[in-house]
HTML snippet that shows the backbone in 3Dmol.js (N, CA, C, O; Angstrom):
<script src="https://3Dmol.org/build/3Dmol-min.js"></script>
<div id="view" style="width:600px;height:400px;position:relative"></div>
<script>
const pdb = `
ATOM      1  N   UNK A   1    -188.860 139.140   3.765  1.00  0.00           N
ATOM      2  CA  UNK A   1    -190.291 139.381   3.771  1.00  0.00           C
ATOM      3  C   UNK A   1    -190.614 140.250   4.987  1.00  0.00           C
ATOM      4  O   UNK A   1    -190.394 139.862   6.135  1.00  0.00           O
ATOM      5  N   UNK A   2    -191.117 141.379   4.708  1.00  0.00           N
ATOM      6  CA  UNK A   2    -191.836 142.230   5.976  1.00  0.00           C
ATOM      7  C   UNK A   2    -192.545 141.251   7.319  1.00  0.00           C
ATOM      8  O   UNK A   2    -192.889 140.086   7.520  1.00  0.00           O
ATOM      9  N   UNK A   3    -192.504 142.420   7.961  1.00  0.00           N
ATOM     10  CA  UNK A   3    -193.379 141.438   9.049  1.00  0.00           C
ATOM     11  C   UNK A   3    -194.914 140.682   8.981  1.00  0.00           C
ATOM     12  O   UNK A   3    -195.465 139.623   9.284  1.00  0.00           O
ATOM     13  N   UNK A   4    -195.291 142.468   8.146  1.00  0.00           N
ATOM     14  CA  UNK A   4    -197.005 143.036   7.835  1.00  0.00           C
ATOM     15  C   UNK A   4    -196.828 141.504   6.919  1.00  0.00           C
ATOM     16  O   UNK A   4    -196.924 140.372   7.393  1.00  0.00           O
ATOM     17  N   UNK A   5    -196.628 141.767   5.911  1.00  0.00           N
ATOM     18  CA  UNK A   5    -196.676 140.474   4.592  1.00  0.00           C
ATOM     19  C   UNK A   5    -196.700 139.477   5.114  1.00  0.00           C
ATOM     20  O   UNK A   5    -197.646 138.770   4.768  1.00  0.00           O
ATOM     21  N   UNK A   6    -195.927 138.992   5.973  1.00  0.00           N
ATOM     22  CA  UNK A   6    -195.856 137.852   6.599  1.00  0.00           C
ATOM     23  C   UNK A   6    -197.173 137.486   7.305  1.00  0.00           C
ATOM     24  O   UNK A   6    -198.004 136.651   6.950  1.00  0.00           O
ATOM     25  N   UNK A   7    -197.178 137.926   7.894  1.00  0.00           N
ATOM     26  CA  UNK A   7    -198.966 138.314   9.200  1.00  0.00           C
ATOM     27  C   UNK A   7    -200.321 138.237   8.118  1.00  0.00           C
ATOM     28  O   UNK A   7    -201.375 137.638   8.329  1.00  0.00           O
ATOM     29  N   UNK A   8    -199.985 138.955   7.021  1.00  0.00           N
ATOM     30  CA  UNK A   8    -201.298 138.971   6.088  1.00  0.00           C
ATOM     31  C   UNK A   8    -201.267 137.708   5.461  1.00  0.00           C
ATOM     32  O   UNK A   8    -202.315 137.086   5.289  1.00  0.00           O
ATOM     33  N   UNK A   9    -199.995 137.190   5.042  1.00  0.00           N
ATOM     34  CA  UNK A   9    -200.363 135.771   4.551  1.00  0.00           C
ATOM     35  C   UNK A   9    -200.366 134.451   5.649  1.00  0.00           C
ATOM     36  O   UNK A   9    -200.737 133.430   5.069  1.00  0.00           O
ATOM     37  N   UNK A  10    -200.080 134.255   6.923  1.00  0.00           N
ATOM     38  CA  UNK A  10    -200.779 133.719   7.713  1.00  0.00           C
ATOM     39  C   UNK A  10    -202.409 133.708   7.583  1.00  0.00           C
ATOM     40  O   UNK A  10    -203.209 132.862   7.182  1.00  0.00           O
ATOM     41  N   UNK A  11    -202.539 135.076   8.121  1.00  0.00           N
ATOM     42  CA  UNK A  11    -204.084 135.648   8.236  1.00  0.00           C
ATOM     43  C   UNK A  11    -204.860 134.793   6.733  1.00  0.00           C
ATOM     44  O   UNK A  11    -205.934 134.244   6.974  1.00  0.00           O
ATOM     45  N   UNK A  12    -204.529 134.733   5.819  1.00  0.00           N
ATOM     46  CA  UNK A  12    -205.349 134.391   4.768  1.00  0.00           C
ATOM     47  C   UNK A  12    -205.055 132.688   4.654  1.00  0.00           C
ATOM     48  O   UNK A  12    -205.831 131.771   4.382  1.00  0.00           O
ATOM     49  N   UNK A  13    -204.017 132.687   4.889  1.00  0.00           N
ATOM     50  CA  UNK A  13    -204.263 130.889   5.028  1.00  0.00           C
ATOM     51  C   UNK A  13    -205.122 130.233   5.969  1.00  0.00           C
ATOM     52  O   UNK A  13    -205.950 129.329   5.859  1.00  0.00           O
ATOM     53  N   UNK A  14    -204.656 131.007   7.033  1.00  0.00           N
ATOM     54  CA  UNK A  14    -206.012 130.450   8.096  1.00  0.00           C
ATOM     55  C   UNK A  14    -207.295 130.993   7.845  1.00  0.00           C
ATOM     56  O   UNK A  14    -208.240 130.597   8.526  1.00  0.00           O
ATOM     57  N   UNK A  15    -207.456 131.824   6.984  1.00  0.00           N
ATOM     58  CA  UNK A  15    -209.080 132.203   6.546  1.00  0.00           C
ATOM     59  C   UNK A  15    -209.073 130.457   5.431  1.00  0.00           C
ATOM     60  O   UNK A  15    -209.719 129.463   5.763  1.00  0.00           O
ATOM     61  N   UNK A  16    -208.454 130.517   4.547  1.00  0.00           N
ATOM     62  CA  UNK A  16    -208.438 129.507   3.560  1.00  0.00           C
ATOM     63  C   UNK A  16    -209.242 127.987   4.523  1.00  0.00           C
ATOM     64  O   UNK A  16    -210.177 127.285   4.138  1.00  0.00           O
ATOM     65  N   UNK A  17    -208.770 127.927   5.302  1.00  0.00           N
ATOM     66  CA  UNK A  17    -208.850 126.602   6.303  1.00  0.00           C
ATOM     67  C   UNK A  17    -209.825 126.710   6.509  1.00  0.00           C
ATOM     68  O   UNK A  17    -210.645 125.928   6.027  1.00  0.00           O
ATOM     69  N   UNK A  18    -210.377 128.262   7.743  1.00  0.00           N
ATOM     70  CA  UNK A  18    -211.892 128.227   8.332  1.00  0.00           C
ATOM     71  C   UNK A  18    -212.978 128.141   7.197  1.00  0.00           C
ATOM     72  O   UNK A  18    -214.140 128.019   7.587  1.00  0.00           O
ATOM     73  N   UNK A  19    -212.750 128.188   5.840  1.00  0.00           N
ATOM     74  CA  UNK A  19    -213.721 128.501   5.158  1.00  0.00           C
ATOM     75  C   UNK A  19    -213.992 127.443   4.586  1.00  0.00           C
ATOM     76  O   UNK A  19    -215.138 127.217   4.196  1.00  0.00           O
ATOM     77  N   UNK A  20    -212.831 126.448   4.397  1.00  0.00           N
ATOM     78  CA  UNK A  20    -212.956 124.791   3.951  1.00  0.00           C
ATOM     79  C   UNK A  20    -213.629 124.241   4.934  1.00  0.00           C
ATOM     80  O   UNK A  20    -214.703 123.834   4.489  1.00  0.00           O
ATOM     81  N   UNK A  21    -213.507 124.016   6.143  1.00  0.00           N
ATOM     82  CA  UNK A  21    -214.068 123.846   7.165  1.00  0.00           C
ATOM     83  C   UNK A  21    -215.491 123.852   7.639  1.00  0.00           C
ATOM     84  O   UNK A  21    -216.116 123.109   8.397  1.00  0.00           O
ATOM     85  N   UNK A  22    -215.925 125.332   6.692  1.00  0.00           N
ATOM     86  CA  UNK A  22    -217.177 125.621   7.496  1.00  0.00           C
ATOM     87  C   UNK A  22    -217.984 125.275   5.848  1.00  0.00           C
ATOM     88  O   UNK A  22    -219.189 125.499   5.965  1.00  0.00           O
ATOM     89  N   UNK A  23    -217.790 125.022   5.075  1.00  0.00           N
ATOM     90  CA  UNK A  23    -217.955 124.119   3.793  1.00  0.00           C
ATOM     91  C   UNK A  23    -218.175 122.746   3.739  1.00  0.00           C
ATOM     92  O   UNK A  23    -218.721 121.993   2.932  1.00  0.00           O
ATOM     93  N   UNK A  24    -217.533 122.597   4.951  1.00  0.00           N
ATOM     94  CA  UNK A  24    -217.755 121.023   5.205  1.00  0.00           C
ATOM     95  C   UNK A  24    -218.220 120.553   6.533  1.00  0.00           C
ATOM     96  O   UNK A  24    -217.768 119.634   7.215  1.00  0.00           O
ATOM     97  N   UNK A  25    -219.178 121.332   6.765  1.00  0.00           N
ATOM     98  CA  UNK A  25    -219.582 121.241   8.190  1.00  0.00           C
ATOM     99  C   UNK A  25    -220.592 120.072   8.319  1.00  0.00           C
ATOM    100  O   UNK A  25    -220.454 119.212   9.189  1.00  0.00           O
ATOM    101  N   UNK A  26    -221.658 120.066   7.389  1.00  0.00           N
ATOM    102  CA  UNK A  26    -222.614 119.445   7.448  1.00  0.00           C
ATOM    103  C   UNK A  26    -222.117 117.971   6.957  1.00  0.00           C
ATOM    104  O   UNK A  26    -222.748 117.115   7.578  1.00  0.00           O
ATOM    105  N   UNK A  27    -221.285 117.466   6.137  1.00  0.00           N
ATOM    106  CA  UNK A  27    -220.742 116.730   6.097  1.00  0.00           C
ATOM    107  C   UNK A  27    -220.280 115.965   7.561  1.00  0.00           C
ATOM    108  O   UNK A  27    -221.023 115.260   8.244  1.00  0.00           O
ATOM    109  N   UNK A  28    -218.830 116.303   7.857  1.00  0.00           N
ATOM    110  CA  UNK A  28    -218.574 116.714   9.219  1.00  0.00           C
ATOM    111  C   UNK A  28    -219.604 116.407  10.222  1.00  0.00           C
ATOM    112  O   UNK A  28    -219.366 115.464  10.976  1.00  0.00           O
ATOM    113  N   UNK A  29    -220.780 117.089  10.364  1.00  0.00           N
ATOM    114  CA  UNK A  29    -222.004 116.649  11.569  1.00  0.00           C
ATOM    115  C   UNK A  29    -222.501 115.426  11.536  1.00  0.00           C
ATOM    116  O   UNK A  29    -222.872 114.721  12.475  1.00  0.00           O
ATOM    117  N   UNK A  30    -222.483 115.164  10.112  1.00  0.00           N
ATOM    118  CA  UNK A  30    -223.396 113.788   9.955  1.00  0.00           C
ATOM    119  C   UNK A  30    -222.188 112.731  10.197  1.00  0.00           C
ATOM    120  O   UNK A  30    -222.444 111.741  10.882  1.00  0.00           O
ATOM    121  N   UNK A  31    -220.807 112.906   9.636  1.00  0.00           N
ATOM    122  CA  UNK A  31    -219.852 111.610   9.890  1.00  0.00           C
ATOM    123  C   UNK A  31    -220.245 111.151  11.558  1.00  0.00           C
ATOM    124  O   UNK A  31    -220.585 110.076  12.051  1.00  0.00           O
ATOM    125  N   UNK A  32    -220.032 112.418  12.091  1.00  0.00           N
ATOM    126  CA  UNK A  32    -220.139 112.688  13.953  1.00  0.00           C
ATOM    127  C   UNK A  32    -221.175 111.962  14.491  1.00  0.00           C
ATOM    128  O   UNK A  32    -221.007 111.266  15.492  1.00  0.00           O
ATOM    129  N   UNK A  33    -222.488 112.080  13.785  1.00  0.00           N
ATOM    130  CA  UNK A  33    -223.457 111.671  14.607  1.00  0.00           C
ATOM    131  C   UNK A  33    -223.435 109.836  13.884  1.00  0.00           C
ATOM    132  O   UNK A  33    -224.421 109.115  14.039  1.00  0.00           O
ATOM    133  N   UNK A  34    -222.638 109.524  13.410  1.00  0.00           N
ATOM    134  CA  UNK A  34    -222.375 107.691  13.023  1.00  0.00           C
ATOM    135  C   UNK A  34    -221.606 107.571  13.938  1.00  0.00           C
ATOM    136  O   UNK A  34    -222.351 107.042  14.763  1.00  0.00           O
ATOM    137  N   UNK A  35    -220.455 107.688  14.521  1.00  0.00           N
ATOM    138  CA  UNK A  35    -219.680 107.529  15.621  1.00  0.00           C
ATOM    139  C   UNK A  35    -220.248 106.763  16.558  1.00  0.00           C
ATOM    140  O   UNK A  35    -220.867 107.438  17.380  1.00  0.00           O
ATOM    141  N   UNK A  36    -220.269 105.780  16.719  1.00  0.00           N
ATOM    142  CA  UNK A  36    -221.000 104.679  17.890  1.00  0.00           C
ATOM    143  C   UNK A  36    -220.232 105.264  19.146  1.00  0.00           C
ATOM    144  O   UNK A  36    -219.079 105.696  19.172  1.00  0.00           O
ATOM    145  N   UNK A  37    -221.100 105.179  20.129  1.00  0.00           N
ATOM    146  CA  UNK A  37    -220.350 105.691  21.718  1.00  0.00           C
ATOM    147  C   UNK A  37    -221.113 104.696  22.422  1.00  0.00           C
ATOM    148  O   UNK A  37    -222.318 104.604  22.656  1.00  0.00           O
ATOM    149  N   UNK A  38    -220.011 103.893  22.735  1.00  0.00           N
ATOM    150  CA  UNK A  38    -220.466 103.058  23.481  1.00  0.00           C
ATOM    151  C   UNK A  38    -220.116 103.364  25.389  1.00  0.00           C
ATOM    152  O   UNK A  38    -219.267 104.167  25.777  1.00  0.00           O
ATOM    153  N   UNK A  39    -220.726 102.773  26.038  1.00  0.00           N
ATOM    154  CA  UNK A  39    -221.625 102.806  27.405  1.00  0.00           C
ATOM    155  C   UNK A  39    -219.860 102.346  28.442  1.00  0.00           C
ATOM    156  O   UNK A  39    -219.697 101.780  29.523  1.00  0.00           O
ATOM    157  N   UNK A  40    -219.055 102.820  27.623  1.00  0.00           N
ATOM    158  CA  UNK A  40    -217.811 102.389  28.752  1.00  0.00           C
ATOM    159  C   UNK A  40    -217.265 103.564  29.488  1.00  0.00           C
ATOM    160  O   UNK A  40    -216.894 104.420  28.685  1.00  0.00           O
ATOM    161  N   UNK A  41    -217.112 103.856  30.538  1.00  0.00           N
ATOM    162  CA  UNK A  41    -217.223 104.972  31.280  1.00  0.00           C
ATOM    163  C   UNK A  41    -214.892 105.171  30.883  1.00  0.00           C
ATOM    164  O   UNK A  41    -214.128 104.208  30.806  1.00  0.00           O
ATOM    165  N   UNK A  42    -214.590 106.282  30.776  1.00  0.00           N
ATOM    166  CA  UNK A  42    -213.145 107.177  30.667  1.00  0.00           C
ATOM    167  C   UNK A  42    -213.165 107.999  31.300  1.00  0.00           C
ATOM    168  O   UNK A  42    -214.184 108.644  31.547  1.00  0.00           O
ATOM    169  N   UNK A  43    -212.023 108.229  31.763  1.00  0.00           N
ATOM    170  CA  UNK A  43    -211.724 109.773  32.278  1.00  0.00           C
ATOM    171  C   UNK A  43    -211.772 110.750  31.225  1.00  0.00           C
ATOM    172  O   UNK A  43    -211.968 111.904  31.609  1.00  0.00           O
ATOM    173  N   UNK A  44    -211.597 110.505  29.587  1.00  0.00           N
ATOM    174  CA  UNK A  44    -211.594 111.423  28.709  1.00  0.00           C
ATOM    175  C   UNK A  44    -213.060 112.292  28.543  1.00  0.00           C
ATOM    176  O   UNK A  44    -213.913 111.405  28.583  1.00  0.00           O
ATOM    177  N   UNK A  45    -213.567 113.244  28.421  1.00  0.00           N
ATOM    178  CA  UNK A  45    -214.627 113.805  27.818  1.00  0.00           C
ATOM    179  C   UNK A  45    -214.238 113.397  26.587  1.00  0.00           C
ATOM    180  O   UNK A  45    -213.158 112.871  26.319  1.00  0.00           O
ATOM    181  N   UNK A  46    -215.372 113.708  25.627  1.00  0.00           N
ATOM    182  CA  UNK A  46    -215.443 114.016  24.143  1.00  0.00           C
ATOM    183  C   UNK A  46    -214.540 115.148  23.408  1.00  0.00           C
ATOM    184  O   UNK A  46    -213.723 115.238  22.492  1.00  0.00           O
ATOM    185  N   UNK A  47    -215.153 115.904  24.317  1.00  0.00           N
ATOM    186  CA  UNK A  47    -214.220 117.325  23.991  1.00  0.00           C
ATOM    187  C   UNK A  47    -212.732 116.909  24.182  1.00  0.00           C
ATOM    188  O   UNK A  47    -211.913 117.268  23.336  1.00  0.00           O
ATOM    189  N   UNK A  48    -212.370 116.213  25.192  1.00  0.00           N
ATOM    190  CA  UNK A  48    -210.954 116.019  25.471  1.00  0.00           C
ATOM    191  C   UNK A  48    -210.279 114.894  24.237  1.00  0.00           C
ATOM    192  O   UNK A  48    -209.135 114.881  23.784  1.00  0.00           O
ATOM    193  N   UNK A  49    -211.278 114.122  23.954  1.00  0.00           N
ATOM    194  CA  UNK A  49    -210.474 113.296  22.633  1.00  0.00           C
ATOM    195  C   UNK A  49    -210.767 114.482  21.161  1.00  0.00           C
ATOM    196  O   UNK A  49    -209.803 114.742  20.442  1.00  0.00           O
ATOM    197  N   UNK A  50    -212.013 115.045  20.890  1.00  0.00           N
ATOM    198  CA  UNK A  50    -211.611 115.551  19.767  1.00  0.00           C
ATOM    199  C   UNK A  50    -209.996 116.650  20.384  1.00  0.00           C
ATOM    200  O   UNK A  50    -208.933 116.689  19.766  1.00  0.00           O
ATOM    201  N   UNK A  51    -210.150 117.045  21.073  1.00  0.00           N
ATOM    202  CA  UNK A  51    -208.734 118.030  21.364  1.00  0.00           C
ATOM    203  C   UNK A  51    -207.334 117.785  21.114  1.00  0.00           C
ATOM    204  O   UNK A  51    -206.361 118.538  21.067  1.00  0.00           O
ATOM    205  N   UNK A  52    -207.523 116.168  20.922  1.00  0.00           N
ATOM    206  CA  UNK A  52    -206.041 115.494  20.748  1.00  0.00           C
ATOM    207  C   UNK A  52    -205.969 115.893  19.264  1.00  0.00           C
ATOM    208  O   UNK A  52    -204.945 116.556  19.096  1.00  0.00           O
ATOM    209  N   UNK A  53    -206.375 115.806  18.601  1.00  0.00           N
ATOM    210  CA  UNK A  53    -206.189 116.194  16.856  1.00  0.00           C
ATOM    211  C   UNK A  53    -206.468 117.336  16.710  1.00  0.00           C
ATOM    212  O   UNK A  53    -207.415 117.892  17.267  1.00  0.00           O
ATOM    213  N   UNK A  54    -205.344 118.082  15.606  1.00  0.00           N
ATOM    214  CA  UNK A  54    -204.665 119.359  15.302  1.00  0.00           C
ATOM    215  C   UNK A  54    -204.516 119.452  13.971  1.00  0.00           C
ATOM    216  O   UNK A  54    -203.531 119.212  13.273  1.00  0.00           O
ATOM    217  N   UNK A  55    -206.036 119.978  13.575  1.00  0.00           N
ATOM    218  CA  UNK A  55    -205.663 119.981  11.731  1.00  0.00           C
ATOM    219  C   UNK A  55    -206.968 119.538  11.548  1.00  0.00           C
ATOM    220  O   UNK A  55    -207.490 118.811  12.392  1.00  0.00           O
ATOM    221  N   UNK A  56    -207.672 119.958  10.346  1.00  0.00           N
ATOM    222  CA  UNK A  56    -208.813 119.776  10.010  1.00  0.00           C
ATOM    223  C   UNK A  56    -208.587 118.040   9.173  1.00  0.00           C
ATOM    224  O   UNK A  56    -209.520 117.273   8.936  1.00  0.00           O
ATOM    225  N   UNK A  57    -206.979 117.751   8.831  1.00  0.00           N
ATOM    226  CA  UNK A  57    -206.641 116.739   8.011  1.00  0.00           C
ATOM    227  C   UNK A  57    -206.883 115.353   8.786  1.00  0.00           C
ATOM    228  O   UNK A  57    -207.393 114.317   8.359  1.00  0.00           O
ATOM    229  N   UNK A  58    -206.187 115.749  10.481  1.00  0.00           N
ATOM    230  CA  UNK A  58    -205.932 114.592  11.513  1.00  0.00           C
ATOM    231  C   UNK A  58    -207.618 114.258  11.992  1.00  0.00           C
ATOM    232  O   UNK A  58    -208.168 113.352  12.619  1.00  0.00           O
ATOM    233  N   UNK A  59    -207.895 115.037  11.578  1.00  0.00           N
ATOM    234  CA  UNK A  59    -209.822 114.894  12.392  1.00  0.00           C
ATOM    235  C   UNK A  59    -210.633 114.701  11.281  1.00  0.00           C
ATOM    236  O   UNK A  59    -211.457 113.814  11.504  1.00  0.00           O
ATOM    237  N   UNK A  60    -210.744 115.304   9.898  1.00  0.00           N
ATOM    238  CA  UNK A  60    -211.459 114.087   9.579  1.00  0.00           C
ATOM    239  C   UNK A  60    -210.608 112.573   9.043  1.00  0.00           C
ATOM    240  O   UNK A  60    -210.824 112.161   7.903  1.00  0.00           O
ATOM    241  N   UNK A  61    -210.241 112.287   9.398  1.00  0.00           N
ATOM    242  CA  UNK A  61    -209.377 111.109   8.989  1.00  0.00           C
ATOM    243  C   UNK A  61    -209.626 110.591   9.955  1.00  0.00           C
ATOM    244  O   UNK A  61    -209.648 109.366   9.829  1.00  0.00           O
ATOM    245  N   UNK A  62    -209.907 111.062  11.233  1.00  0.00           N
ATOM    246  CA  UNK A  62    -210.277 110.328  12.304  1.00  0.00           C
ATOM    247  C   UNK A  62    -211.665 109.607  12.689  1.00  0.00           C
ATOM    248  O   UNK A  62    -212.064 108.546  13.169  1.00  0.00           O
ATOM    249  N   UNK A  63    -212.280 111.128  12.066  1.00  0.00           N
ATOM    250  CA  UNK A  63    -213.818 110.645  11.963  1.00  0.00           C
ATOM    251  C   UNK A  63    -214.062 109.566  11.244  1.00  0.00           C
ATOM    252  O   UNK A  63    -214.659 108.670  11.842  1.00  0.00           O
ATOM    253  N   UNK A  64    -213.688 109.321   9.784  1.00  0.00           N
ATOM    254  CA  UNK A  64    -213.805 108.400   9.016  1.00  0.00           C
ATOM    255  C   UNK A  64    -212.996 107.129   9.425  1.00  0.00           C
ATOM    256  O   UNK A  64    -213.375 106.037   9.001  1.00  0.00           O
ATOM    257  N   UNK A  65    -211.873 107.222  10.250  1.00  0.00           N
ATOM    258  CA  UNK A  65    -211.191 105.682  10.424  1.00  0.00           C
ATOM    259  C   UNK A  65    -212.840 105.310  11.879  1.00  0.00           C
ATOM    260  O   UNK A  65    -213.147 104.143  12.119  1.00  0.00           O
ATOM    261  N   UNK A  66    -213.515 106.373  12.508  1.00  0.00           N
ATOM    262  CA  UNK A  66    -214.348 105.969  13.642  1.00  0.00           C
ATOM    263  C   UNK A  66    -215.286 105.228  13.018  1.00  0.00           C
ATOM    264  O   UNK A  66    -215.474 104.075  13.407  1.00  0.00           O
ATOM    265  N   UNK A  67    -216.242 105.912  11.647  1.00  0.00           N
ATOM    266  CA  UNK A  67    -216.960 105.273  10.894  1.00  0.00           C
ATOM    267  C   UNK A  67    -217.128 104.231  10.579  1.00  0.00           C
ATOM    268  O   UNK A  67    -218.165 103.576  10.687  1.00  0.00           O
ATOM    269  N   UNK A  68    -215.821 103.828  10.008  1.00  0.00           N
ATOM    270  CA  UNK A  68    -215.929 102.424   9.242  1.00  0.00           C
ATOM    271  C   UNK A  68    -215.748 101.697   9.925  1.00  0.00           C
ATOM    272  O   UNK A  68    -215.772 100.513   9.587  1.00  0.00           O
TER     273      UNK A  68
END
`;
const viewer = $3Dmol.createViewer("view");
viewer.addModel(pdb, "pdb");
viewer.setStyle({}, {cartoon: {color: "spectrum"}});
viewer.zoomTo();
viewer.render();
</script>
């Protein structure tokens, strides 16, 4: 497989992803804003725990195990 070919079908899988993604955003916002945060002080930010998950698969699965 060429390099180009190779690079273009990356390029379109990761379009495939951002576009599932941004399809499911509003979804997504609302799981987020159920997330109870409770008043216990971490060294983690928010930003620093969503950062641990890699994949649109590992995060919402996460959101939803936070939910329930």
């Amino acid at each position: 497989m060429e390099m180009r070919t190779t690079i273009t079908t990356l390029v379109k899988q990761e379009q495939e992803r951002i576009d599932t993604l941004d399809t499911k955003e509003e979804s997504l916002s609302e799981m987020w804003k159920q997330i109870p945060f409770f008043a216990v002080e971490t060294n983690e930010s928010k930003t620093e725990k969503i950062q641990l998950l890699h994949g649109l698969g590992p995060i919402t699965n996460k959101i939803k195990e936070m939910v329930m």
